[in-house]
C-alpha positions in Angstrom: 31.7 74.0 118.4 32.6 77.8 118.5 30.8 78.0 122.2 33.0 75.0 123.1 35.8 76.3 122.1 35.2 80.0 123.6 34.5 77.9 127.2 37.5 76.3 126.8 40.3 78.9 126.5 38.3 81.3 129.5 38.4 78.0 131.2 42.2 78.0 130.8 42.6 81.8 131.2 41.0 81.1 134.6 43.2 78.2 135.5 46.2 80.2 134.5 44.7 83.2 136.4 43.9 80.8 139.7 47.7 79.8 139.5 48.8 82.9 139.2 47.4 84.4 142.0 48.6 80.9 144.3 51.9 80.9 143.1 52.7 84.8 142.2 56.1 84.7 144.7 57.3 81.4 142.5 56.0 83.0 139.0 57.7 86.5 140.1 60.8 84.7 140.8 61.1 82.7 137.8 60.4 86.2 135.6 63.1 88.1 137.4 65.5 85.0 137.0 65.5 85.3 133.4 65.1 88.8 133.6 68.3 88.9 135.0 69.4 86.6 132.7 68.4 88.8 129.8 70.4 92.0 131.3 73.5 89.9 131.8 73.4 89.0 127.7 72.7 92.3 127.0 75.4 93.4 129.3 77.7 91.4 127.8 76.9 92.2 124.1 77.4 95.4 124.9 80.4 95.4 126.7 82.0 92.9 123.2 80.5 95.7 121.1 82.2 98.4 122.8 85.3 96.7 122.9 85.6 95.8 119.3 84.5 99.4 118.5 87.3 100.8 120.5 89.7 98.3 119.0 88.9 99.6 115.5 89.5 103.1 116.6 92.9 101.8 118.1 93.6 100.2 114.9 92.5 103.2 112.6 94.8 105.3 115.0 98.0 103.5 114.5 97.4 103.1 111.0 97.5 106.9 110.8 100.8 107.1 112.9 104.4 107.6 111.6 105.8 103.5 111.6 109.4 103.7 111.4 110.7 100.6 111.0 115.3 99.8 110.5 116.6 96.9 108.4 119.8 96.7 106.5 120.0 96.2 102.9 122.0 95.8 99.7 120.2 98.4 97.6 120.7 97.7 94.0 124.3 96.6 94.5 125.0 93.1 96.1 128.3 94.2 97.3 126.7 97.2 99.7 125.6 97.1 102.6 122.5 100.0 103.6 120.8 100.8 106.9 117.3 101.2 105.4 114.9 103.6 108.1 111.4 103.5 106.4 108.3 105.0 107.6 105.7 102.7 106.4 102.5 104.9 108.4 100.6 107.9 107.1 101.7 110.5 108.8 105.2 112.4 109.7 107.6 110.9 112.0 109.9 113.8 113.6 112.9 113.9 114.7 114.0 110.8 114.5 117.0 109.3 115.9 119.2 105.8 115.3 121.2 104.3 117.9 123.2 101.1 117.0 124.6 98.0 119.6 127.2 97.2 119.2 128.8 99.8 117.4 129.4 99.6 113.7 132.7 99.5 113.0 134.6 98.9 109.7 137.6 99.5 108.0 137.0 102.1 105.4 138.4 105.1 105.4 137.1 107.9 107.5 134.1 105.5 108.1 133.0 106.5 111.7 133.7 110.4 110.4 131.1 110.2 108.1 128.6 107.2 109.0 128.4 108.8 113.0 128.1 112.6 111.7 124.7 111.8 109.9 121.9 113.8 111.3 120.0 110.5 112.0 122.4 109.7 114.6 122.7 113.5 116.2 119.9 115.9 116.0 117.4 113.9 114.0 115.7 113.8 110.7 112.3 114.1 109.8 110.5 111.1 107.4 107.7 111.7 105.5 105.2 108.6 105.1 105.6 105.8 102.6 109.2 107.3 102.2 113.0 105.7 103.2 116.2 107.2 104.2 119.4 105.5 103.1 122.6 105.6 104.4 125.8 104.0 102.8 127.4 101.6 105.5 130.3 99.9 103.4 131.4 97.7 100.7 132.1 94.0 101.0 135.5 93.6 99.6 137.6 90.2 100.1 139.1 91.5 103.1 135.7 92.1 105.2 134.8 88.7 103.5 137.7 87.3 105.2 136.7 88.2 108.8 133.5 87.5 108.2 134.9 83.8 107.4 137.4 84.1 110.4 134.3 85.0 112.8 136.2 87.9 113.3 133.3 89.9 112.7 130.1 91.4 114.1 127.2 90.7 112.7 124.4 91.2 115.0 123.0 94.2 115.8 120.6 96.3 117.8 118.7 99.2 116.1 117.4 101.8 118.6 114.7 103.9 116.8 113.6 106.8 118.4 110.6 109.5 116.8 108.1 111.8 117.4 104.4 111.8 116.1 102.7 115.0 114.8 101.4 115.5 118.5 105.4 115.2 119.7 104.5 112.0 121.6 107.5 110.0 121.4 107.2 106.8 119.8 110.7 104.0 120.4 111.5 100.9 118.8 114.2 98.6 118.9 115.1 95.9 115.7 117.0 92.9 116.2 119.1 92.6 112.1 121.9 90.7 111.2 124.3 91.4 108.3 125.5 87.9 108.0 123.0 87.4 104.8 124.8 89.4 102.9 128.6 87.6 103.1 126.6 84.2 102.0 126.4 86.0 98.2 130.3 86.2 97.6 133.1 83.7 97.6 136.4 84.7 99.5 137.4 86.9 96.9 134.4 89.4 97.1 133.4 87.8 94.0 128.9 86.9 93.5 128.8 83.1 92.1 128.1 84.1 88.6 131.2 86.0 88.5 133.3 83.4 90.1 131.5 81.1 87.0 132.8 83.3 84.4 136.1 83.4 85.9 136.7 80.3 85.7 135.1 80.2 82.2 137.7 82.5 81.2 140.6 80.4 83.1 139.3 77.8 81.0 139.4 79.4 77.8 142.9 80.7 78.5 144.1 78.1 79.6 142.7 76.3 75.9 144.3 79.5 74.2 147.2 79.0 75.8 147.5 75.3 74.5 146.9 75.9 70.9 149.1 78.4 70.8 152.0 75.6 72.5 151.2 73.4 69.8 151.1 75.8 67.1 154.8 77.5 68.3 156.3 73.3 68.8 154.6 72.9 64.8 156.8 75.2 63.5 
């Protein structure tokens, strides 16, 4: 059974052989086809790999940039109004520099002497990572309520962010905010909902006083 066998397979080896050698140009062919077929996926692999690699290193870069980023605020005081400039990446941002559109403008006192002298808006600040720089922009009293309520005044704004990295490259950003959020938190007398509650709590009360007392004075 062994010899059988043994005559077998050279049997085939010479079959395989015999085609072979008639049909080497079709054979030859057929191995470069998927030989090419083979470089093309390995081409292509490598290429993805690459890319993905480089995309990482991108990533890992700008993680280690200086990310300045501008929002308004109301800081611990729901009457205020901040401009909030944050550098949320790992590294220094240098001299950076705000420019607003359309021009805040308010009616405190001596507000564009002081808000427009800051540094941020002249020669620049520097920001160290995972740190903010706050700048007072005004009170909401029931008078700026009122414009706001008269569409008298302007809300949206245009913050123009300009820094440097620790190479000097310059880095720009601009952030569409609004400050209508923060009118939405006050009646028209400047006053937050809770307080308005208690006043009227208190009108209430007085107004209960105010009766006992009538009908205690009209007793006697």
């Amino acid at each position: 059974m062994n010899l059988g066998f043994s005559k077998y397979f050279f049997d085939l080896v010479r079959w395989i052989w015999a085609m072979f050698q008639e049909n080497h140009e079709v054979i030859n062919a057929i191995i470069l086809f998927f030989t090419l077929i083979a470089v093309i996926i390995y081409t292509r692999e490598t290429y993805l790999l690459r890319k993905k690699s480089e995309e990482q290193l991108e990533l890992e870069k700008q993680k280690n940039e200086p990310n300045v980023i501008a929002f308004f605020d109301s800081g611990n005081s729901i009457r205020k109004i901040l401009l909030i400039l944050s550098n949320e990446g790992r590294t220094i941002a240098n001299e950076v520099k705000a420019e607003i559109k359309p021009k805040l403008l308010f009616n405190e006192v001596n507000f564009e002497q002081y808000f427009y002298k800051n540094a941020i808006f002249n020669q620049g600040i520097t920001i160290a990572p995972n740190s903010k720089y706050v700048i007072y922009v005004c009170l909401i009293d029931a008078e700026l309520r009122n414009m706001f309520d008269e569409e008298k005044l302007q809300t949206e704004y245009a913050i123009k962010l300009q820094y440097k990295n620790s190479n000097g490259v310059p880095q720009l950003r601009t952030y569409e905010q609004s400050i209508a959020q923060f009118f939405y938190r006050l009646d028209h007398e400047g006053r937050t909902p809770i307080e308005k509650q208690l006043g009227d709590i208190n009108t209430t009360l007085n107004g209960i006083t105010s009766a006992i007392n009538g009908n205690k004075e009209s007793d006697v």
